[in-house]
N, CA, C, O and CB atoms as a CASP TS submission, in Angstrom:
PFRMAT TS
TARGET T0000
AUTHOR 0000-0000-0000
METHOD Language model
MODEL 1
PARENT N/A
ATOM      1  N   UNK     1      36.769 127.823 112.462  1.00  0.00           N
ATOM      2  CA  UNK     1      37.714 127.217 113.374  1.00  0.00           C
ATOM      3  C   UNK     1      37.120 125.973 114.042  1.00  0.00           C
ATOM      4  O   UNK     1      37.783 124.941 114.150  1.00  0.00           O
ATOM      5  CB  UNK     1      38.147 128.229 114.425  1.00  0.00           C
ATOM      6  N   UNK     2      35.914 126.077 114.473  1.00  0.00           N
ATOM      7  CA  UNK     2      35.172 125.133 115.129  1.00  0.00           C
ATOM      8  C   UNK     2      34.891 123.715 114.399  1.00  0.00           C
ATOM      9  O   UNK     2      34.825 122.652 115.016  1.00  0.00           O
ATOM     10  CB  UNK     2      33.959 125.787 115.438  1.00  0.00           C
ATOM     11  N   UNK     3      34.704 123.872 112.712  1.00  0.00           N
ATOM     12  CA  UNK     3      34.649 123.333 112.272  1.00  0.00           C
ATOM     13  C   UNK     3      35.878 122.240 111.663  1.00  0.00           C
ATOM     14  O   UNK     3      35.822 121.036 111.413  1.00  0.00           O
ATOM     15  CB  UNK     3      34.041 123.951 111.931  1.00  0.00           C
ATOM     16  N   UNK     4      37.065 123.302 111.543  1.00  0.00           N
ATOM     17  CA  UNK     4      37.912 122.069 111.320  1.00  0.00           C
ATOM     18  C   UNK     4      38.601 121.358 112.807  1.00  0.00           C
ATOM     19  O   UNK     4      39.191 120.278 112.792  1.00  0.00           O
ATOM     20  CB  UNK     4      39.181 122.577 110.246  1.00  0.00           C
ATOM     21  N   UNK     5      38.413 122.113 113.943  1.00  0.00           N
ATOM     22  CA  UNK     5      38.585 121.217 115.410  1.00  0.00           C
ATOM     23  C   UNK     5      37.473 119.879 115.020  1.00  0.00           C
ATOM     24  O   UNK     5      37.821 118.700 115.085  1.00  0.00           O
ATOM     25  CB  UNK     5      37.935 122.343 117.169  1.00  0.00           C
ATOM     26  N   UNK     6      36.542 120.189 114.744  1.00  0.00           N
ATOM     27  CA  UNK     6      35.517 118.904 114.588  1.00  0.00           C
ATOM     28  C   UNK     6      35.530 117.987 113.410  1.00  0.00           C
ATOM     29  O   UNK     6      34.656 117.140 113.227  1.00  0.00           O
ATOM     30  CB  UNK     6      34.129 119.374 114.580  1.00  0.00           C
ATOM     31  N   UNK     7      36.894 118.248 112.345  1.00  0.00           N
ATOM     32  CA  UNK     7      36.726 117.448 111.473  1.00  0.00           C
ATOM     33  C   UNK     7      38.237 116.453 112.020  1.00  0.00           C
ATOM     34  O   UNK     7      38.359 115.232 111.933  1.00  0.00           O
ATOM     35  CB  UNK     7      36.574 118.246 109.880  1.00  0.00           C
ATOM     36  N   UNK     8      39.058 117.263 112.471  1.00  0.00           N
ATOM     37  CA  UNK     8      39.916 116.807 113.242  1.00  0.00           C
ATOM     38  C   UNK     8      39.544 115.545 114.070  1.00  0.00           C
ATOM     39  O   UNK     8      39.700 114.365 113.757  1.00  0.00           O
ATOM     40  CB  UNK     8      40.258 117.811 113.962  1.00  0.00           C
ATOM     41  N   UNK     9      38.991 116.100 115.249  1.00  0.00           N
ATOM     42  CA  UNK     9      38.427 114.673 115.902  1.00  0.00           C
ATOM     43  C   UNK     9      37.661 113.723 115.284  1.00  0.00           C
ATOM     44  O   UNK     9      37.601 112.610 115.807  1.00  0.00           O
ATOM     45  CB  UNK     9      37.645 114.872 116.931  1.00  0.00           C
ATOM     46  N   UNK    10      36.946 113.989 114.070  1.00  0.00           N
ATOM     47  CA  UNK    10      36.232 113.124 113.777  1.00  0.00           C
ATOM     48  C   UNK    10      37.332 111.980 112.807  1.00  0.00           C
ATOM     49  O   UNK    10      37.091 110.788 112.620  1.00  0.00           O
ATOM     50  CB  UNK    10      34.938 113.843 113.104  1.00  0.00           C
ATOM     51  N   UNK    11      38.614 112.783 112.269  1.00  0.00           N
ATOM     52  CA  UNK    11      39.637 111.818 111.798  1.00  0.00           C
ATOM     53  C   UNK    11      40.559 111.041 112.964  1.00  0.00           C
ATOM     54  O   UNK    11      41.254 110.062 112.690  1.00  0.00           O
ATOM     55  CB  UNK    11      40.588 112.637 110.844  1.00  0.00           C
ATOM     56  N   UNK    12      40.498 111.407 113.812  1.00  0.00           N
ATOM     57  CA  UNK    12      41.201 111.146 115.265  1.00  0.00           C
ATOM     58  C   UNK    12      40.525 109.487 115.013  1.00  0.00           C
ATOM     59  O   UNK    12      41.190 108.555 114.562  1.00  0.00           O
ATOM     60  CB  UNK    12      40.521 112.364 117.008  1.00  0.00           C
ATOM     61  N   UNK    13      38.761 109.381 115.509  1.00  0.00           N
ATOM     62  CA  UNK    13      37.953 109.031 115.630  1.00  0.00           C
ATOM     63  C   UNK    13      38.365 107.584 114.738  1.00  0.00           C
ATOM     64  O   UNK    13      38.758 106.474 115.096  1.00  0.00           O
ATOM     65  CB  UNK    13      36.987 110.005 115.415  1.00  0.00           C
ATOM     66  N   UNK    14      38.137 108.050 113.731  1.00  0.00           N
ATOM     67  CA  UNK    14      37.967 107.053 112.595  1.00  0.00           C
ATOM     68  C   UNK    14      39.355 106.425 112.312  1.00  0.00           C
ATOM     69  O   UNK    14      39.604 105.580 111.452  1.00  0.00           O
ATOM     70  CB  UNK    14      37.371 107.772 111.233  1.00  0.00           C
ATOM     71  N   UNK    15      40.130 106.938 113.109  1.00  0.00           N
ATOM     72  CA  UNK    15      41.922 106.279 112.811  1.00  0.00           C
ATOM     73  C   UNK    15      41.780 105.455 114.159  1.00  0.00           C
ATOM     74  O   UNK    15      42.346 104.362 114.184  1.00  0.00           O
ATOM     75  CB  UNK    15      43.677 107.733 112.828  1.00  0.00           C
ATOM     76  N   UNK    16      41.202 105.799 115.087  1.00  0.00           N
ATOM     77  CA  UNK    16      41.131 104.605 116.100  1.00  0.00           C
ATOM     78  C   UNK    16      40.626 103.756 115.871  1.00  0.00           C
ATOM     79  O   UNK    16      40.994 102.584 115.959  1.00  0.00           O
ATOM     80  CB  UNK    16      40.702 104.692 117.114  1.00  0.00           C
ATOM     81  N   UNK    17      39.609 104.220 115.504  1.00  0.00           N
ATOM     82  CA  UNK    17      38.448 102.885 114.876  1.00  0.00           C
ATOM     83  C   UNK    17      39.043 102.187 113.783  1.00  0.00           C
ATOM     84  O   UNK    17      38.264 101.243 113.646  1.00  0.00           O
ATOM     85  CB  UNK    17      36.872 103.461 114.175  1.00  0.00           C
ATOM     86  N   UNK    18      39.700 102.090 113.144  1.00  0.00           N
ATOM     87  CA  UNK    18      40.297 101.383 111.966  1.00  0.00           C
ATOM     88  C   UNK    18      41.665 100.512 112.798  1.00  0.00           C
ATOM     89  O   UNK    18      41.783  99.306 113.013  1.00  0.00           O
ATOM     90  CB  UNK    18      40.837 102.681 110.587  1.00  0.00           C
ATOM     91  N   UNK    19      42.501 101.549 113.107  1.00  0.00           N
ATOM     92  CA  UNK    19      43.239 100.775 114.126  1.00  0.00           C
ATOM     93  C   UNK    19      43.115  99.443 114.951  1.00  0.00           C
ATOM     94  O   UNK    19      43.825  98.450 114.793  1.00  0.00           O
ATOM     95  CB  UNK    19      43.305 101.483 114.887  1.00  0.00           C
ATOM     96  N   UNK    20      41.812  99.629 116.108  1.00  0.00           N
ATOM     97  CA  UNK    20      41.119  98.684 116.577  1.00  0.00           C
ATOM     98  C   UNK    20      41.076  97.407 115.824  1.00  0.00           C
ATOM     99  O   UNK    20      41.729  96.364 115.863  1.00  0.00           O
ATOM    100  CB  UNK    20      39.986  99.154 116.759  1.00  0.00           C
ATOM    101  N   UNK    21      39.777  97.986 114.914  1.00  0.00           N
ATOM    102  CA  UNK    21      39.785  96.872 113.749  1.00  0.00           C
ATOM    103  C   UNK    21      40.369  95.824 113.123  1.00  0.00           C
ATOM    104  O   UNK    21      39.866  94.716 112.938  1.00  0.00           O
ATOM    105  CB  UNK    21      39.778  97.199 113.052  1.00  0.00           C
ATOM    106  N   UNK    22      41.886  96.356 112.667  1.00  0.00           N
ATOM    107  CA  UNK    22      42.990  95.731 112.056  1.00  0.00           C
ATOM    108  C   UNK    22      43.615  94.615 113.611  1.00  0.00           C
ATOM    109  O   UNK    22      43.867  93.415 113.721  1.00  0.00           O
ATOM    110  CB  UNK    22      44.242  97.201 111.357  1.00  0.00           C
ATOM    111  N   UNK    23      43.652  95.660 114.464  1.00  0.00           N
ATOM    112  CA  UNK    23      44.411  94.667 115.612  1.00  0.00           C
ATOM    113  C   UNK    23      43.313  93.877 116.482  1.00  0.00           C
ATOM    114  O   UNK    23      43.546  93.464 117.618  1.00  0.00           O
ATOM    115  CB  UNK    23      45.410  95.650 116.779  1.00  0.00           C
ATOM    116  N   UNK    24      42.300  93.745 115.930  1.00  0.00           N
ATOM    117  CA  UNK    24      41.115  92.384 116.481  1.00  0.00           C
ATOM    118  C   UNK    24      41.149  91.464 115.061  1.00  0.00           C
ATOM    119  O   UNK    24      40.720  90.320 115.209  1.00  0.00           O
ATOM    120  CB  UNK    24      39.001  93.079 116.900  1.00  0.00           C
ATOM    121  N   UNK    25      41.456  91.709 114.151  1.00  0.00           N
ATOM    122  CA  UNK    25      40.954  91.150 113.150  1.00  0.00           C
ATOM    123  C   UNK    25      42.676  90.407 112.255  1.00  0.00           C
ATOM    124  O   UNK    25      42.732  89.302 111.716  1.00  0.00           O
ATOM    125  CB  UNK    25      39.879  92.500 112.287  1.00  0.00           C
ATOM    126  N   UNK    26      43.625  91.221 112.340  1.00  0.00           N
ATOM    127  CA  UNK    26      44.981  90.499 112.764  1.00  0.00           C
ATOM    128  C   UNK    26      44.843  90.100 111.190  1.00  0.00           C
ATOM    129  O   UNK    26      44.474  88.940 111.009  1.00  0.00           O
ATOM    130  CB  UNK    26      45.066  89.096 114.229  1.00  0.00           C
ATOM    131  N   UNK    27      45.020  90.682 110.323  1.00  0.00           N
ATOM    132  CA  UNK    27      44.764  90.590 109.118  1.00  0.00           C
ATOM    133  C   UNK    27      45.983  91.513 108.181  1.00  0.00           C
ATOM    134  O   UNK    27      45.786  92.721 108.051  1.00  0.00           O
ATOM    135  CB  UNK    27      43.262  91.034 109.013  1.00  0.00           C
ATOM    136  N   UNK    28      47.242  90.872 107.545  1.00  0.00           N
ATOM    137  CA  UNK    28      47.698  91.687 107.015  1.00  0.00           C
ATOM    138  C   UNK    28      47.208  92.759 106.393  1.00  0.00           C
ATOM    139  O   UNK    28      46.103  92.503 105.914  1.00  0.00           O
ATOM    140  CB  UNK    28      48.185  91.253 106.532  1.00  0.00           C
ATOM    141  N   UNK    29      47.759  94.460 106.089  1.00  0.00           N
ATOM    142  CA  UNK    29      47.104  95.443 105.477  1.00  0.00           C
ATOM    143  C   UNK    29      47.957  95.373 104.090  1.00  0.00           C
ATOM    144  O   UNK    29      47.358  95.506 103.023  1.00  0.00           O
ATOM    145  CB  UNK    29      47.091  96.874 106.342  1.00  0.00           C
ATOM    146  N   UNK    30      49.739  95.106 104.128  1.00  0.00           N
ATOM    147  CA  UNK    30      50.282  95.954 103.277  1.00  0.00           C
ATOM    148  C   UNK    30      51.287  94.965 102.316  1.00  0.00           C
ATOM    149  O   UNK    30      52.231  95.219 101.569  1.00  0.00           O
ATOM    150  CB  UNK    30      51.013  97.165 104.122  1.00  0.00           C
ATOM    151  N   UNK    31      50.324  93.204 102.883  1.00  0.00           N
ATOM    152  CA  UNK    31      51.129  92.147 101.728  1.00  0.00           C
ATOM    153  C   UNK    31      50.056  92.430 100.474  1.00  0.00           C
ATOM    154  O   UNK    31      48.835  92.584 100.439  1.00  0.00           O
ATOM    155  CB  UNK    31      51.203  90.081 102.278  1.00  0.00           C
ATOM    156  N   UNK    32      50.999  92.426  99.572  1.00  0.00           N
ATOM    157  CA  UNK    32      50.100  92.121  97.542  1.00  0.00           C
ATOM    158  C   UNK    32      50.007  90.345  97.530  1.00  0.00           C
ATOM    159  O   UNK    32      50.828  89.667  98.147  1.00  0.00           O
ATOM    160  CB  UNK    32      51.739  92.804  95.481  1.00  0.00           C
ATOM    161  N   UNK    33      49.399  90.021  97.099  1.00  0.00           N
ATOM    162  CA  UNK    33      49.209  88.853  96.456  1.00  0.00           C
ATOM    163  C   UNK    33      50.169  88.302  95.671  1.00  0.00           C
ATOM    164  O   UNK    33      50.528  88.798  94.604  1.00  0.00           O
ATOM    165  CB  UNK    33      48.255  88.935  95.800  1.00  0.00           C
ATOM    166  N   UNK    34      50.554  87.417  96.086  1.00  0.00           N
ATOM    167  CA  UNK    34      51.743  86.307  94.860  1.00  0.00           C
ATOM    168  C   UNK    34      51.189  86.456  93.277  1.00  0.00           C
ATOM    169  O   UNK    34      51.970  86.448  92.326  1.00  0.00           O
ATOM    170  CB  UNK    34      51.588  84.102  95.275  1.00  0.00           C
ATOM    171  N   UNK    35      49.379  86.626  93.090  1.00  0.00           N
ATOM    172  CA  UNK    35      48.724  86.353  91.859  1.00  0.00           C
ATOM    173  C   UNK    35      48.953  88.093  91.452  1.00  0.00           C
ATOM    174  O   UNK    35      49.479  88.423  90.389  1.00  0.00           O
ATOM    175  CB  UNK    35      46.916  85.578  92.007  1.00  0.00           C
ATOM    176  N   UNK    36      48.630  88.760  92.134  1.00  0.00           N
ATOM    177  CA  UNK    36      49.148  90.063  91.685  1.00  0.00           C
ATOM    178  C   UNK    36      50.608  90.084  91.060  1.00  0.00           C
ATOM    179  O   UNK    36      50.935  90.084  89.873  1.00  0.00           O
ATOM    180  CB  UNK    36      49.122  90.983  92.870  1.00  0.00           C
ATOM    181  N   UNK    37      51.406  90.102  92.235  1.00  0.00           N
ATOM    182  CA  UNK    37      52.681  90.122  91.539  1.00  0.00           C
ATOM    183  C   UNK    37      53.309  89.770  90.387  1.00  0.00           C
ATOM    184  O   UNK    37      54.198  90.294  89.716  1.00  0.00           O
ATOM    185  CB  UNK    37      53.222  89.724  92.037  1.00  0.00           C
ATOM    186  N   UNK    38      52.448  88.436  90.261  1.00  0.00           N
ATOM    187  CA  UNK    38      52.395  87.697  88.875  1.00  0.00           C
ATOM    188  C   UNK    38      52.240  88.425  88.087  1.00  0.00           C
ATOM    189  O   UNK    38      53.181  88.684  87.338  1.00  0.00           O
ATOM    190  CB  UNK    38      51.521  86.783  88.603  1.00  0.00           C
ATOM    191  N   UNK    39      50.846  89.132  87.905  1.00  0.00           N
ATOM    192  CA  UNK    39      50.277  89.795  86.766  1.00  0.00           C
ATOM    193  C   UNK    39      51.213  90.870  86.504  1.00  0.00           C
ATOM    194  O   UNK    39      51.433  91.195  85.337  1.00  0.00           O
ATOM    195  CB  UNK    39      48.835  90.299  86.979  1.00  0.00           C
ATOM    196  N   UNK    40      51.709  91.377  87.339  1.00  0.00           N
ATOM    197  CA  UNK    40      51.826  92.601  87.247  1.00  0.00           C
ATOM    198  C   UNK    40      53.581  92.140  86.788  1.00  0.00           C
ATOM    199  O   UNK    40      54.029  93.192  86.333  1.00  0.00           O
ATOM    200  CB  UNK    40      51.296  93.610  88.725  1.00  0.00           C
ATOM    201  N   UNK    41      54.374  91.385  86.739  1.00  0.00           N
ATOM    202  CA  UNK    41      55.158  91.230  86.104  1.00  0.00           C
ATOM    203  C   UNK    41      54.965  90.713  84.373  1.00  0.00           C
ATOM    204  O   UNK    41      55.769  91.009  83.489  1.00  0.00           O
ATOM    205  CB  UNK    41      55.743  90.559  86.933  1.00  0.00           C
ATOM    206  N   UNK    42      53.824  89.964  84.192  1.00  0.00           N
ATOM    207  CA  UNK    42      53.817  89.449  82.823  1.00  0.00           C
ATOM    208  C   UNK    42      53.722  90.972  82.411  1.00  0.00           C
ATOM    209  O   UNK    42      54.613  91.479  81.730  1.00  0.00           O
ATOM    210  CB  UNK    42      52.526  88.259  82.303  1.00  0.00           C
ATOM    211  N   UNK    43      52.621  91.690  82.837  1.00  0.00           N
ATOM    212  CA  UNK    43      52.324  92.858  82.107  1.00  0.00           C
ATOM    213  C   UNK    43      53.408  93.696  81.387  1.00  0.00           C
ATOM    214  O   UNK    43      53.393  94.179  80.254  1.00  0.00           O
ATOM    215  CB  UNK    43      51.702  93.656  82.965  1.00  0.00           C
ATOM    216  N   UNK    44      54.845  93.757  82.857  1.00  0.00           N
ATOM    217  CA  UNK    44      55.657  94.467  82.255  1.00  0.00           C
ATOM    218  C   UNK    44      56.900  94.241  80.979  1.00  0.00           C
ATOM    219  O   UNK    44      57.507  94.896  80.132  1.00  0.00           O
ATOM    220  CB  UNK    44      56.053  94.826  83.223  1.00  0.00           C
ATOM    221  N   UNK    45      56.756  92.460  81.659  1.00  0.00           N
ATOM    222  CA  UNK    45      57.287  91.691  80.160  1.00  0.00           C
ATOM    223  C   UNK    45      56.191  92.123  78.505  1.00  0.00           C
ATOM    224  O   UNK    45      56.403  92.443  77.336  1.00  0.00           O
ATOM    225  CB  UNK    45      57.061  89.551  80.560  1.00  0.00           C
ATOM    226  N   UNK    46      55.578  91.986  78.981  1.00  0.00           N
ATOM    227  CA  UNK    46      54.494  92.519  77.785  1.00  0.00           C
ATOM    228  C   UNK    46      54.592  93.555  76.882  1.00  0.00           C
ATOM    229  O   UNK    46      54.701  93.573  75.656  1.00  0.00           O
ATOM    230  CB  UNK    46      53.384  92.899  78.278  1.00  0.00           C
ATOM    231  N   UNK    47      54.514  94.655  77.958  1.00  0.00           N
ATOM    232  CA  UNK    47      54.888  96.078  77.231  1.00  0.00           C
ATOM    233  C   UNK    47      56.314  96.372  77.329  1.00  0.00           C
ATOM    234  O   UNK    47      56.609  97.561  77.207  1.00  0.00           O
ATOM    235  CB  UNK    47      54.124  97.352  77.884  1.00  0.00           C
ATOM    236  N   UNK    48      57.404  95.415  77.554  1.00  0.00           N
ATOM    237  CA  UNK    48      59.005  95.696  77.183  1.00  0.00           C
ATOM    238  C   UNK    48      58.821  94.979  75.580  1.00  0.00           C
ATOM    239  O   UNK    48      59.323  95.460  74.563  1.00  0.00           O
ATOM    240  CB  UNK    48      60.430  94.707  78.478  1.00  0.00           C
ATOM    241  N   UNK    49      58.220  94.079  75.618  1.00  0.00           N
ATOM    242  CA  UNK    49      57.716  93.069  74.217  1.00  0.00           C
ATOM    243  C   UNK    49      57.809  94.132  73.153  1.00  0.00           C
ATOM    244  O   UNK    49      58.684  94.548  72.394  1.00  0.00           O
ATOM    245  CB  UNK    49      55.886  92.308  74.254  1.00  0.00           C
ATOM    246  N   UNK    50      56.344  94.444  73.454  1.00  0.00           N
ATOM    247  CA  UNK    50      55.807  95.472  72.592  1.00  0.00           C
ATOM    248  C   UNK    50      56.767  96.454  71.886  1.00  0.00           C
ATOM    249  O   UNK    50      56.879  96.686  70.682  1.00  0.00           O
ATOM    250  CB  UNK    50      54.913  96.228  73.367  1.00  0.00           C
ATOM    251  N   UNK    51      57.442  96.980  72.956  1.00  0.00           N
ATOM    252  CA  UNK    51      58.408  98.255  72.692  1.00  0.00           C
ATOM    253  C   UNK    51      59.385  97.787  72.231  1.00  0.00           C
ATOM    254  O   UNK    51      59.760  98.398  71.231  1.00  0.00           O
ATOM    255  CB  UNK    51      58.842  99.123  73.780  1.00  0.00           C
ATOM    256  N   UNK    52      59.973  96.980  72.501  1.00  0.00           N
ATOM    257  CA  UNK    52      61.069  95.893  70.776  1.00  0.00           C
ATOM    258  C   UNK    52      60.728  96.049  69.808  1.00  0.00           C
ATOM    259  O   UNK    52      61.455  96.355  68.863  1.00  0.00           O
ATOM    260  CB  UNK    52      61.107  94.230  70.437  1.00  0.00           C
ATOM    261  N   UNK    53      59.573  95.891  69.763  1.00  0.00           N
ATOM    262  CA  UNK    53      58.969  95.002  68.147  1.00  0.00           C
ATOM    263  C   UNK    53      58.599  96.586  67.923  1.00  0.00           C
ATOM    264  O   UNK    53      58.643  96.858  66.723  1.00  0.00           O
ATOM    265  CB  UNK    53      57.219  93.370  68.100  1.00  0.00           C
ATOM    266  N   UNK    54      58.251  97.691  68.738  1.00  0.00           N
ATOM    267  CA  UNK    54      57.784  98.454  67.709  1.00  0.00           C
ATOM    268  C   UNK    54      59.344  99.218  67.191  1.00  0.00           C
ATOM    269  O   UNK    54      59.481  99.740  66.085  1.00  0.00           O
ATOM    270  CB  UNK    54      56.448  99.550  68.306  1.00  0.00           C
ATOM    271  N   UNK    55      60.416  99.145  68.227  1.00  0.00           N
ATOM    272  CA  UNK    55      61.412  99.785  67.378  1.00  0.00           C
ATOM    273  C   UNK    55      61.879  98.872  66.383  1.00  0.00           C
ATOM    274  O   UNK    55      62.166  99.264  65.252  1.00  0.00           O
ATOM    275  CB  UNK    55      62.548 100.295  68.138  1.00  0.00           C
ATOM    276  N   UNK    56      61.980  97.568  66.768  1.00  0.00           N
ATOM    277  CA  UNK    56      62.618  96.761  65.435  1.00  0.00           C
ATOM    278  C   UNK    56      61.445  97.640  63.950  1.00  0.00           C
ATOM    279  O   UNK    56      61.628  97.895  62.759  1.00  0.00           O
ATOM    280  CB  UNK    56      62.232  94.364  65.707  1.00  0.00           C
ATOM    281  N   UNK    57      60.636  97.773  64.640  1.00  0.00           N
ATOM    282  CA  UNK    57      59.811  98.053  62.975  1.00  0.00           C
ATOM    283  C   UNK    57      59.890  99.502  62.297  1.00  0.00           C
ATOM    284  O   UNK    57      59.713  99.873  61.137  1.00  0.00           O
ATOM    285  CB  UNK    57      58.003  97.831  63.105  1.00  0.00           C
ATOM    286  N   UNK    58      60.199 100.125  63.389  1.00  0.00           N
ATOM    287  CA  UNK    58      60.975 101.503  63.409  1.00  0.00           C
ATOM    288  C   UNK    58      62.085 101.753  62.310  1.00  0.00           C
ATOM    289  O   UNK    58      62.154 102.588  61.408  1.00  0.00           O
ATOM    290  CB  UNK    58      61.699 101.640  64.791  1.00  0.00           C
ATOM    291  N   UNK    59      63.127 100.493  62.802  1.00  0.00           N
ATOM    292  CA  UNK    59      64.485 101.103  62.778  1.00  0.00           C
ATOM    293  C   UNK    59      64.308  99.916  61.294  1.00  0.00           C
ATOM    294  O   UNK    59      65.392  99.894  60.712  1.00  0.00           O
ATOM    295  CB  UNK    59      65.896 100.915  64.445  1.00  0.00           C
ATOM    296  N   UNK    60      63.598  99.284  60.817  1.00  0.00           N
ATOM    297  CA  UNK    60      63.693  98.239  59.394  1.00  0.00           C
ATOM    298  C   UNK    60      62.715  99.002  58.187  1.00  0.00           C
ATOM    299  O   UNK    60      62.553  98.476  57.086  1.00  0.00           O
ATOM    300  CB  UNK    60      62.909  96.355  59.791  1.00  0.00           C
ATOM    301  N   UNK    61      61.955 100.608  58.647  1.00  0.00           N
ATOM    302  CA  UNK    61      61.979 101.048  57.885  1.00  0.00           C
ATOM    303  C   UNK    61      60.205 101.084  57.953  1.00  0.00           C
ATOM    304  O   UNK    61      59.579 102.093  57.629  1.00  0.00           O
ATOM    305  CB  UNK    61      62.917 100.491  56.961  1.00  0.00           C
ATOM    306  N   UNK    62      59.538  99.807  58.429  1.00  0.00           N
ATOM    307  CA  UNK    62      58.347 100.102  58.638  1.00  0.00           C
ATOM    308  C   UNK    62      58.070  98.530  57.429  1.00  0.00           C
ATOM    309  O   UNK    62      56.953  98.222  57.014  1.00  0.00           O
ATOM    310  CB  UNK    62      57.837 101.991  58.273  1.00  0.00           C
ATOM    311  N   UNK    63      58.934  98.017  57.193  1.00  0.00           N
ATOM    312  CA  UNK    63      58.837  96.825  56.205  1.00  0.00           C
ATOM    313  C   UNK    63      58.903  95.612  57.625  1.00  0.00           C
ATOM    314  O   UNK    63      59.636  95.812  58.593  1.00  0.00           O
ATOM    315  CB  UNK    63      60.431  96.761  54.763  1.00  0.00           C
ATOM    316  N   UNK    64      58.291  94.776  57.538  1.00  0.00           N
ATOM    317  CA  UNK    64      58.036  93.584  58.236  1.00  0.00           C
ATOM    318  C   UNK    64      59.088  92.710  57.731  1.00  0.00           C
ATOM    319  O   UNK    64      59.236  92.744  56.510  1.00  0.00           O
ATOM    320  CB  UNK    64      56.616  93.027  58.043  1.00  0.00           C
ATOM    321  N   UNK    65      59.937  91.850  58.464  1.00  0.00           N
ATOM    322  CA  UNK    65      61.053  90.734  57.819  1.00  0.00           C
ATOM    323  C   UNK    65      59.903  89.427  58.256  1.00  0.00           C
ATOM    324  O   UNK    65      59.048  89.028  59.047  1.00  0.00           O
ATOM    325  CB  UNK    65      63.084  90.660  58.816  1.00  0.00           C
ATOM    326  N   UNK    66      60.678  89.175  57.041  1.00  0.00           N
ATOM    327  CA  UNK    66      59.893  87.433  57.027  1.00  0.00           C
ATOM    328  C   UNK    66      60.481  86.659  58.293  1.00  0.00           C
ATOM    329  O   UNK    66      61.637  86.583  58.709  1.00  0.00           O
ATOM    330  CB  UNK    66      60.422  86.287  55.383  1.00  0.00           C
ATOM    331  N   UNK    67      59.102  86.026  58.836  1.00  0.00           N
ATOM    332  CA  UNK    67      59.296  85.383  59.887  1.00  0.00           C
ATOM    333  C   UNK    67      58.649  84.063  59.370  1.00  0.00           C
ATOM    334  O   UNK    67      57.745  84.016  58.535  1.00  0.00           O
ATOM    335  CB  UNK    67      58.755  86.069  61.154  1.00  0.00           C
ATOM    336  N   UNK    68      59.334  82.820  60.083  1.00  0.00           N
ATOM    337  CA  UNK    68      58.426  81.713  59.601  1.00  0.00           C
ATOM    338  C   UNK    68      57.339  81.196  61.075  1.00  0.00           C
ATOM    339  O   UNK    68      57.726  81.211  62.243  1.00  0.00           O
ATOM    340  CB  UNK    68      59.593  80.279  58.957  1.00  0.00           C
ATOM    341  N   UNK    69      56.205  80.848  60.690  1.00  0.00           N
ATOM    342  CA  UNK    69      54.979  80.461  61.004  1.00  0.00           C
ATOM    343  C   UNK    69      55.658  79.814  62.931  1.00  0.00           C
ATOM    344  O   UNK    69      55.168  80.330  63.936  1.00  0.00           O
ATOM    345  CB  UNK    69      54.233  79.089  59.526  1.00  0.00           C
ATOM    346  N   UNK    70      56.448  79.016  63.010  1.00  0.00           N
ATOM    347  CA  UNK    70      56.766  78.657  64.115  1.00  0.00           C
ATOM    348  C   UNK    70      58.042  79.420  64.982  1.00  0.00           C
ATOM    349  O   UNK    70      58.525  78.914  65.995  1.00  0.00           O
ATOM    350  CB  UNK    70      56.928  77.379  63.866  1.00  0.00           C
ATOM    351  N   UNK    71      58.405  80.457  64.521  1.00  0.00           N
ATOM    352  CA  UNK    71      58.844  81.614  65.116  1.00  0.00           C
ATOM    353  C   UNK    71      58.175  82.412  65.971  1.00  0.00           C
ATOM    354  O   UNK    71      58.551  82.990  66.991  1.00  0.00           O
ATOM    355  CB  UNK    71      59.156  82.290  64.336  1.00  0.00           C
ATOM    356  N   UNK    72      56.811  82.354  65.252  1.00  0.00           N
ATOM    357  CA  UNK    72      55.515  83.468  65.616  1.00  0.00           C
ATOM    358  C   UNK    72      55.098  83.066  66.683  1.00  0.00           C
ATOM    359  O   UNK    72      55.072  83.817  67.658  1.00  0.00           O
ATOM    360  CB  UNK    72      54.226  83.599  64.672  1.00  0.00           C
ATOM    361  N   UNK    73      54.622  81.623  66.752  1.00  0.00           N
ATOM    362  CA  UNK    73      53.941  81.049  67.822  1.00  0.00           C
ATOM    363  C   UNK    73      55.216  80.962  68.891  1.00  0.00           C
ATOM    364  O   UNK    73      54.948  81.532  69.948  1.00  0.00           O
ATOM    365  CB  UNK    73      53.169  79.549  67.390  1.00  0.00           C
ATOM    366  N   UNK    74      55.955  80.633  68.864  1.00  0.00           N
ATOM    367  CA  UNK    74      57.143  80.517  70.040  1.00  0.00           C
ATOM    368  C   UNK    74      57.039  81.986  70.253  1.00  0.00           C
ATOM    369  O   UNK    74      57.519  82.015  71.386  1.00  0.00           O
ATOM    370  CB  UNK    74      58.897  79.875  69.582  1.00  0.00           C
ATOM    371  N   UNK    75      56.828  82.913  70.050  1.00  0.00           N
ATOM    372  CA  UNK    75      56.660  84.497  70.854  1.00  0.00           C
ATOM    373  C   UNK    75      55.528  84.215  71.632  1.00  0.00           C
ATOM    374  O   UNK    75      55.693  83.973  72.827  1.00  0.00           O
ATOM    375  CB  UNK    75      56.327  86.004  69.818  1.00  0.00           C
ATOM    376  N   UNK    76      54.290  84.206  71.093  1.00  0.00           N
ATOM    377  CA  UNK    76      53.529  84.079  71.940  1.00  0.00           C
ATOM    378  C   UNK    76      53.340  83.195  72.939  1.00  0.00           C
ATOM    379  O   UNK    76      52.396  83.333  73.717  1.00  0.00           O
ATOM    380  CB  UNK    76      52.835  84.135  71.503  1.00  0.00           C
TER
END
């Protein structure tokens, strides 16, 4: 019993102290980054990509259709 009263205060403790911290230091906690956001949208364009092309290859049988050379590069 004694012991979790003392782990208690010691989280009490450490939530003030962090508290403090943030409001001397005046520092957003809970904005992401514009460069994050970024990433984290190409990514999901990425793997929606992916998941096209693997059903197109799915549903054509597992045969590749001819693509020409500047088709390819305009995907990427």
């Amino acid at each position: 019993m004694s012991s979790l009263l003392l782990r208690t205060l010691e989280l009490t403790f450490y939530h003030l102290v962090i508290r403090f911290v943030d409001r001397l230091s005046r520092l957003p906690r809970s904005s992401v980054p514009p460069d994050v956001m970024r990433l984290y949208r190409e990514n999901l364009a990425l793997k929606v990509q992916v998941d096209a092309l693997a059903a197109e290859l799915i549903n054509s049988g597992g045969k590749k259709a001819h693509m020409s050379l500047r088709t390819r590069t305009a995907q990427v």
